[in-house]
PLY file of the C-alpha trace (Angstrom):
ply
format ascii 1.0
element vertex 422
property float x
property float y
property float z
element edge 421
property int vertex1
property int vertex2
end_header
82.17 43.59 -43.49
80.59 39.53 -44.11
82.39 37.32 -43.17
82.16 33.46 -42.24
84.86 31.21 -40.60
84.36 27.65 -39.09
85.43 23.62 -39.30
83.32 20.51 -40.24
83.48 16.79 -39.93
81.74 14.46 -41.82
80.79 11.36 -39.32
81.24 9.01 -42.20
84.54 8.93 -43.68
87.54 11.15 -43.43
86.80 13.21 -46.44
86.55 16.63 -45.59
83.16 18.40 -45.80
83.95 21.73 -44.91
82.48 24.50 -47.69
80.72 21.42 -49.51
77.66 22.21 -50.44
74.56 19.14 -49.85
72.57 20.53 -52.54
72.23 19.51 -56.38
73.86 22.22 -58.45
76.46 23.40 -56.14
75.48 26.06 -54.96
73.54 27.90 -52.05
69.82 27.34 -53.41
68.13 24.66 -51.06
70.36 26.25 -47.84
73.83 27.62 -46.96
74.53 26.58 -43.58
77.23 24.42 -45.11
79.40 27.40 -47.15
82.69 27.35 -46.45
84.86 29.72 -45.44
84.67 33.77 -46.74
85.81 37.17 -45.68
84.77 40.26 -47.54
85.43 43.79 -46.09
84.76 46.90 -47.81
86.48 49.80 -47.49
84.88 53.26 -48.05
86.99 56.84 -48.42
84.57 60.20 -48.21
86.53 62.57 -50.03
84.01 65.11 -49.63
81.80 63.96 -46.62
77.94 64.31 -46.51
77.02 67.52 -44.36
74.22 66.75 -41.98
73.98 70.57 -41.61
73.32 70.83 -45.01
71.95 67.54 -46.86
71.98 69.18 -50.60
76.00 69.61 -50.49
77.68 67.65 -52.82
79.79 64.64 -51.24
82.14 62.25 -53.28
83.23 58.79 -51.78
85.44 55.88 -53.13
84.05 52.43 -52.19
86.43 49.06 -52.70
85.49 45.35 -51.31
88.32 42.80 -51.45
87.20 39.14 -50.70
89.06 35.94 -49.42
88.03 32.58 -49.73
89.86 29.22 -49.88
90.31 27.70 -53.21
89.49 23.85 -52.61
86.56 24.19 -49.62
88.69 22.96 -46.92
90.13 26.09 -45.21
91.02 29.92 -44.80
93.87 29.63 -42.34
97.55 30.63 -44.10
99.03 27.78 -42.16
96.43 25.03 -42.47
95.65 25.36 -45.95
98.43 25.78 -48.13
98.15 29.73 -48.29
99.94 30.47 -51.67
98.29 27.91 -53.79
94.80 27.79 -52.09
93.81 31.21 -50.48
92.13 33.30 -53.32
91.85 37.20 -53.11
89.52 39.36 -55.69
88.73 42.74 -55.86
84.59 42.71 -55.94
83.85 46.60 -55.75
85.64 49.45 -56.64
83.96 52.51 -57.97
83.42 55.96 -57.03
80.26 57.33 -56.34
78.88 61.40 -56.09
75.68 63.13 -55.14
73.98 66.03 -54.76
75.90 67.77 -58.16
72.11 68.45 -58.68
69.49 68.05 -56.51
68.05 64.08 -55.78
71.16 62.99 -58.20
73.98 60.38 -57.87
76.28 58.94 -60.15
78.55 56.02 -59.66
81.59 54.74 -62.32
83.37 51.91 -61.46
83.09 47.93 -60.81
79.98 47.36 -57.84
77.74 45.20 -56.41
74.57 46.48 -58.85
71.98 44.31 -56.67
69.05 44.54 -54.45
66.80 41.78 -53.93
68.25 39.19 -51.53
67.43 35.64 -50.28
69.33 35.60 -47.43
68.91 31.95 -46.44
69.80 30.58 -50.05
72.44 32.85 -50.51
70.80 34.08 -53.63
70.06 37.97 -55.25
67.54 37.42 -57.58
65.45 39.76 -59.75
67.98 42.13 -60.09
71.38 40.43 -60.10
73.40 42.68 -62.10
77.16 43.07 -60.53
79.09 44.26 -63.20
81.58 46.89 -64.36
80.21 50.53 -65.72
78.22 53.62 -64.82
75.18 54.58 -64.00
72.96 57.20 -62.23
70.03 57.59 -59.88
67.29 60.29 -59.57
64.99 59.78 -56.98
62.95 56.15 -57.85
64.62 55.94 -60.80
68.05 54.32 -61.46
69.55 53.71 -64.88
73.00 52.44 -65.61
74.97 50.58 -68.91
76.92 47.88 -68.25
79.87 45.87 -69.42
80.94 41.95 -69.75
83.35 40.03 -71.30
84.62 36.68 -70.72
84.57 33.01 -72.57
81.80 30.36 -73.41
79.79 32.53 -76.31
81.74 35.50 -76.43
84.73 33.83 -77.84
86.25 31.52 -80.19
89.37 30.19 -82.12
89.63 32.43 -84.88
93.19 31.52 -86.49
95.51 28.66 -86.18
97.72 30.06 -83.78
94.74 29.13 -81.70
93.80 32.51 -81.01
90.94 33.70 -79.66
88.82 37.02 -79.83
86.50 37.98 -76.75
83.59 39.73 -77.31
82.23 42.45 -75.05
78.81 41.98 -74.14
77.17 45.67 -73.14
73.85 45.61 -70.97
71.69 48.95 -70.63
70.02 48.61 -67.56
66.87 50.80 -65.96
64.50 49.99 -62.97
62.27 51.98 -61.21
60.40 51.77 -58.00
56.92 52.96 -57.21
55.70 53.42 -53.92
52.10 52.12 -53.09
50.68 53.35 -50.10
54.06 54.78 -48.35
55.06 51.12 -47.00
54.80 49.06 -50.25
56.25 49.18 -53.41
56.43 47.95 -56.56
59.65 47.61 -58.41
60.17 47.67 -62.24
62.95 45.99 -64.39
64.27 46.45 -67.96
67.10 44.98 -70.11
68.83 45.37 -73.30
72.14 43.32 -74.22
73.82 44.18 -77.53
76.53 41.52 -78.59
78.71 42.63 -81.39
79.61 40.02 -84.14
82.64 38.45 -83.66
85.91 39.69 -86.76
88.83 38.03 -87.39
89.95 41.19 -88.36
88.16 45.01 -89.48
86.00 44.42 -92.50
86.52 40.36 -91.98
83.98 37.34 -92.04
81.94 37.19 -89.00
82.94 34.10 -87.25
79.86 34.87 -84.87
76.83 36.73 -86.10
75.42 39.69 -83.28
73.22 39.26 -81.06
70.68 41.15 -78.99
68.75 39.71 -75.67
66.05 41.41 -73.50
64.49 41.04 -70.00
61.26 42.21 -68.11
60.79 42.19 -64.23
57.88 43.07 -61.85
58.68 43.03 -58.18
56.21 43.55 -55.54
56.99 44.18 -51.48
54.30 44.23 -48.95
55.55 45.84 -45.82
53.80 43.36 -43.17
54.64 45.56 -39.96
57.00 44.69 -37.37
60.07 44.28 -39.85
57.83 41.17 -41.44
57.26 41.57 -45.26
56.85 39.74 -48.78
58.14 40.43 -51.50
57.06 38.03 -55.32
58.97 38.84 -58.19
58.26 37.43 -62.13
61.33 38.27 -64.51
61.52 36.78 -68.28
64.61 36.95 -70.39
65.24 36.24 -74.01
67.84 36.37 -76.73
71.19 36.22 -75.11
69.72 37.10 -71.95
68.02 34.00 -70.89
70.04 33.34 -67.84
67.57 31.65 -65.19
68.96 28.31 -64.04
70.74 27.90 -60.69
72.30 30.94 -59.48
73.03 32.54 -62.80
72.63 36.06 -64.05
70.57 37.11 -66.70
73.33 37.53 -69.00
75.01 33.81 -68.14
73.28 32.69 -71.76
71.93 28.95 -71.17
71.33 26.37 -73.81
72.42 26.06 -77.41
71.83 28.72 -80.33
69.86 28.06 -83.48
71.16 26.89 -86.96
72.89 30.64 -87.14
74.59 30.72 -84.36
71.97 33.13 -82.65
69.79 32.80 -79.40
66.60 34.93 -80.96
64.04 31.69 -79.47
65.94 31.36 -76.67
63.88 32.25 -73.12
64.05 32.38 -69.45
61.50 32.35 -66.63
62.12 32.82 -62.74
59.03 33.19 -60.50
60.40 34.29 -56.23
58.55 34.75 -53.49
60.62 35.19 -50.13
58.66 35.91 -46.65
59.78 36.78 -42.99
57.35 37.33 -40.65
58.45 38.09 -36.80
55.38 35.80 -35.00
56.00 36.69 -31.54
58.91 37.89 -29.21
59.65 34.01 -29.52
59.83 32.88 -33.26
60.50 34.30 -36.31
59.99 32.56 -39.66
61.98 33.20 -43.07
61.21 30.97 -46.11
61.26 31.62 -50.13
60.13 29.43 -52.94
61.96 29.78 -56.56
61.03 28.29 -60.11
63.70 29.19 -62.93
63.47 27.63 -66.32
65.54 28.33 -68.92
65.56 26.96 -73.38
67.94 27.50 -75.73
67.08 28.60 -78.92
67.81 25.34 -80.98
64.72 23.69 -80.97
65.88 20.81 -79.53
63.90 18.59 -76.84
67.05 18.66 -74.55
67.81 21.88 -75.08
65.79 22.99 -71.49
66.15 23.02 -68.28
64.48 23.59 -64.81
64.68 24.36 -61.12
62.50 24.16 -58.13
63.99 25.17 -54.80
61.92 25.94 -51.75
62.89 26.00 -47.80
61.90 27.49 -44.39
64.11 28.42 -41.57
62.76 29.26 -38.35
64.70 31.23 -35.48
63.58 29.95 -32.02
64.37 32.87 -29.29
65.02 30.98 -26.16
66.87 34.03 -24.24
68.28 37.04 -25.70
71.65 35.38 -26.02
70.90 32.17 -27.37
68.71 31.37 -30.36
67.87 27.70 -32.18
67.90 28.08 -35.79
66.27 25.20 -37.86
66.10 25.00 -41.54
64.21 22.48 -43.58
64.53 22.61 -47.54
63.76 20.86 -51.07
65.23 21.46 -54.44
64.28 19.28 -57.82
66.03 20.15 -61.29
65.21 18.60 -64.73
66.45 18.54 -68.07
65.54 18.31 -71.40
65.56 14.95 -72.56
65.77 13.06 -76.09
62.32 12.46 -77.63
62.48 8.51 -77.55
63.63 8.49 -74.09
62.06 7.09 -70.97
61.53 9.62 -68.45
63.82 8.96 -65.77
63.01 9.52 -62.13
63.36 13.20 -61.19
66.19 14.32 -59.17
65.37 15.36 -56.28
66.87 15.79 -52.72
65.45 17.13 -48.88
67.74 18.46 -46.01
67.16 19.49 -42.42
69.34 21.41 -40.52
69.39 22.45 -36.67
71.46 25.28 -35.42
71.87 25.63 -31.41
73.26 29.32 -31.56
75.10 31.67 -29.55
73.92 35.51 -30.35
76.18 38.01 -28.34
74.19 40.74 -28.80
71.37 39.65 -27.51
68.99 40.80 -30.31
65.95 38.89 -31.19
66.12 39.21 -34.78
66.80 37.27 -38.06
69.19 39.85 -38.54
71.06 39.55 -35.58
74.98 39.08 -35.96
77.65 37.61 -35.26
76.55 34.18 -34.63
78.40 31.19 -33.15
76.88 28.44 -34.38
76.93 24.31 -33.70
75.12 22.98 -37.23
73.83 19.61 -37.74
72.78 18.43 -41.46
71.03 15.43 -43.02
69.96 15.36 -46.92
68.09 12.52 -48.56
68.97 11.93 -52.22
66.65 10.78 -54.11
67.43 7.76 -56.65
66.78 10.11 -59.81
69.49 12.63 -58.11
72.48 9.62 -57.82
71.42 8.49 -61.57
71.68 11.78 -62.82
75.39 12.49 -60.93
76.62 9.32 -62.39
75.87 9.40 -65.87
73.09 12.51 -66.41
73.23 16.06 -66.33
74.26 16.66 -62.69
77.86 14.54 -63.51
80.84 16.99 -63.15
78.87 19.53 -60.97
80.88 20.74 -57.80
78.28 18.86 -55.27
78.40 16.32 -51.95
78.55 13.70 -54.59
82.37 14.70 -56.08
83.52 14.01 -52.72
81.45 11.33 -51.30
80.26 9.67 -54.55
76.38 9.15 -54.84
74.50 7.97 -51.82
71.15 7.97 -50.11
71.78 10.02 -47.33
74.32 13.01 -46.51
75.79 14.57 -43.48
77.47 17.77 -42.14
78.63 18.58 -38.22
80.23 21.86 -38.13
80.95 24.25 -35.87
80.72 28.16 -37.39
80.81 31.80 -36.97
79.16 34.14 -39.31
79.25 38.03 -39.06
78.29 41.60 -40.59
78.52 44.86 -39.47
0 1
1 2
2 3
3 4
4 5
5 6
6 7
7 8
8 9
9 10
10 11
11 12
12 13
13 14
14 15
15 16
16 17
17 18
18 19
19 20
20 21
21 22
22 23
23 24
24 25
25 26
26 27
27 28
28 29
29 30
30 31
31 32
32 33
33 34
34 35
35 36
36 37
37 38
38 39
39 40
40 41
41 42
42 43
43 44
44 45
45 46
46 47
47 48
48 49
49 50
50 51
51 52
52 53
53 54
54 55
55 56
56 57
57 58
58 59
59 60
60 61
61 62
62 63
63 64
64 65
65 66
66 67
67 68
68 69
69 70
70 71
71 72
72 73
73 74
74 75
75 76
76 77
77 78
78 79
79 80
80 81
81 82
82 83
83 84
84 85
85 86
86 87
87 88
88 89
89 90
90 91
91 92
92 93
93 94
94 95
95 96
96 97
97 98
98 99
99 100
100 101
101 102
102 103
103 104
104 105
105 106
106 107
107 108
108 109
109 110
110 111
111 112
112 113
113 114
114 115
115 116
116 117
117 118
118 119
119 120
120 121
121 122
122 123
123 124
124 125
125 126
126 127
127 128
128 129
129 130
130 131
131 132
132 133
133 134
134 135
135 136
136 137
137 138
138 139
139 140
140 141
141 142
142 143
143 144
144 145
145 146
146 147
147 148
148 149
149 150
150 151
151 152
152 153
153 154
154 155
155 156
156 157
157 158
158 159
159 160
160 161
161 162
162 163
163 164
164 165
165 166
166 167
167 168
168 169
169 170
170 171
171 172
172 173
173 174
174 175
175 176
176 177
177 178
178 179
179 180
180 181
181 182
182 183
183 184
184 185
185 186
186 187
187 188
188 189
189 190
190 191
191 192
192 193
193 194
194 195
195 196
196 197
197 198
198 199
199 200
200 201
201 202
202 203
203 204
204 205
205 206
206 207
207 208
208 209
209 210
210 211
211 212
212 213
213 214
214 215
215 216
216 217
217 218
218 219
219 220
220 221
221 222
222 223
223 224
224 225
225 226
226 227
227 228
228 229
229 230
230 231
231 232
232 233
233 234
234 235
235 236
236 237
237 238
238 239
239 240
240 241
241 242
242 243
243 244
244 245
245 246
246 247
247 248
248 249
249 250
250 251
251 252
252 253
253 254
254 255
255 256
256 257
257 258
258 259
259 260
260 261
261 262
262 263
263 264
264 265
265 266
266 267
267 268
268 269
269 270
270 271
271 272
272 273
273 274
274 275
275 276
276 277
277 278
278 279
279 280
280 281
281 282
282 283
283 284
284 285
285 286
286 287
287 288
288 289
289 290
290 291
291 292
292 293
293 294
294 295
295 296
296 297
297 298
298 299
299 300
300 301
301 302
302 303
303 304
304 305
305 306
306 307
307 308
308 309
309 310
310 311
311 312
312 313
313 314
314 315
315 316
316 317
317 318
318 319
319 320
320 321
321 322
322 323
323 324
324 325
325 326
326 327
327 328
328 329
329 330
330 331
331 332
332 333
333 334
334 335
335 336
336 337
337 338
338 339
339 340
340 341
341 342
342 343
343 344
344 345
345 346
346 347
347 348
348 349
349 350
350 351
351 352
352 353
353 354
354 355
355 356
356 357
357 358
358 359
359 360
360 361
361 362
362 363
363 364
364 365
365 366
366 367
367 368
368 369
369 370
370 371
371 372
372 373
373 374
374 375
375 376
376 377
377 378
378 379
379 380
380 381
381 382
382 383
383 384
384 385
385 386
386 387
387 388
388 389
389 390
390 391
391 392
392 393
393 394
394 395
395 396
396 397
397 398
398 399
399 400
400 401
401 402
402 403
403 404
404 405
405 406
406 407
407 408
408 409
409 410
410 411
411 412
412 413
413 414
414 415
415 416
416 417
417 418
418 419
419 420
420 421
């Protein structure tokens, strides 16, 4: 189980800040302290158990994950938030898994969390991001699986005047593979295929929307640093209708516009990680990542592009065994394609430091250590480029401080939280 429960004030105005995220795009990249509210058990049924007697007996398990989080930011509670129009429930994982039907195998069918590589402190999987509904199997190093989405934006449109609308179903063949390098490092191999069908009114009809194909290519390296320290630097490019790399998105979240026939064939996507922990001493232990995504649609276009920078640094200060001082300092610019007679405005941009005074009841000294009871303090600096471009440039309408506080210089968050996994 994750979960994460707490309040916030803002000391400016009465405005609730609770689950309001200071950074740009709305989302975790550039820090998390401030998420709101979550809870997401998961549930898992051996049917046939694993046999520590005898490790090469098949075993057959059913895994679900429900999640609950509060609709509007403010909070979780039934009776302090409006529980039947603001508590939202969905189903994240459910699939059934087998292994050992021959030797080193397992195969999995269902809806799961298809990920890996994790950026704890920006609440962000990268590289290999690939939650989805289908099947897929793993032998040894390698893993292989073929994927399914649907849903709106691209993969749909009006196609009568009843105004309705055909979705089209996006499938993704997936394989990876990881090498070891010297028994404690690794290197970790990505491939992509996405196959969009056109889009019928009706068998043997017009295509409304042409087909469309998209690839991506990762490399991921991990250097196992000793003492639970390590650092891992991953490159992935996507193109076609897998360009996703912007913000948080997936590779098959398809950003920009298409060409003149409705296809993304120039479209392309870059993201560049590196995320580090080393464990310094009995007394400090640092975790910090870096991240450059940009992504270009297909049309040519000079605003047709975007791009993010994100970088931060949070350090875990180990006073006693019991209580720990977490402080997190971060930075995150974006950009955006702009018209070819324009004036280059100034770049958004925005900083934030957080300290955490925090209560650790199990007394371990690790990054890793939960559940926490935490006391969080946050200021961000916006940047004049960052208010400009929330009130009439690319960042207006995005879920940020600013829809609740309106553009300003500075921003605040005093919360007290708990966060916990087991």
């Amino acid at each position: 189980m994750y979960g994460r429960v707490g309040v916030a004030w803002n000391p400016q105005n009465g405005r609730y800040v609770h689950g309001q995220y200071l950074n740009l795009l709305g989302n975790a990249l550039g820090g998390r302290l401030e998420e709101g509210d979550y809870l997401e058990p998961t549930l898992k049924l051996n049917i046939v158990k694993p046999s520590a007697e005898d490790p090469t007996k098949p075993w057959f398990q059913f895994v679900i994950t429900p999640s609950m989080f509060s609709n509007n930011g403010s909070f979780i509670g039934a009776f302090a938030n409006n529980f039947t129009n603001q508590l939202r429930i969905e189903l994240f994982q459910a699939y059934l898994e087998t292994g050992n039907l021959l030797p080193d195998l397992k195969l999995w069918v269902g809806q799961r969390f298809y990920r890996g590589s994790d950026v704890h402190i920006a609440d962000y999987f990268f590289f290999n991001q690939l939650n989805s509904q289908g099947f897929g199997l793993k032998y040894k190093a390698l893993d292989v699986a073929v994927l399914l989405k649907t849903g709106g934006g691209q993969y749909s449109t009006t196609v009568d005047d009843s105004n309705r609308t055909v979705a089209r179903q996006r499938t993704v063949l997936v394989g990876q593979y990881v090498l070891p390098v010297m028994e404690k490092h690794s290197v970790h191999f990505l491939g992509e295929f996405h196959l969009l069908p056109a889009n019928r009114a009706n068998i043997g009809g017009e295509a409304l929307q042409p087909s469309d194909i998209g690839y991506v290519a990762g490399v991921k390296g991990r250097l196992d640093l000793g003492n639970g320290s390590f650092n891992e630097l991953s490159a992935r490019v996507g193109g076609g209708i897998a360009n996703g790399a912007f913000g948080a998105s997936s590779t098959w979240d398809t950003q920009g516009r298409p060409d003149e026939d409705g296809k993304y064939g120039g479209a392309l996507g870059l993201e560049f990680v590196d995320h580090f922990l080393y464990n310094v001493n009995p007394m400090l232990t640092l975790n910090a990542y870096a991240l450059f995504q940009r992504s270009a649609g297909a049309s040519g276009e000079s605003t047709d592009w975007s791009a993010n920078f994100a970088t931060g640094v949070r350090s875990f200060v180990y006073f006693t065994d019991r209580f720990h001082l977490i402080n997190e300092a971060s930075f995150q610019a974006v950009t955006f394609g702009l018209p070819e007679d324009a004036e280059t405005p100034p770049l958004p941009w925005q900083a934030k430091f957080s300290i955490a005074p925090t209560l650790v009841p199990s007394g371990e000294r690790s990054a890793w250590a939960r559940p926490h009871l935490r006391f969080i303090y946050t200021l961000a600096y916006y940047s004049e480029g960052a208010r400009e471009a929330y009130t009439s440039g690319p960042l207006a309408g995005r879920t940020t401080y600013f829809n609740q506080f309106g553009p300003r210089t500075f921003g605040h968050y005093l919360g007290v939280r708990s966060e916990w996994w087991f």
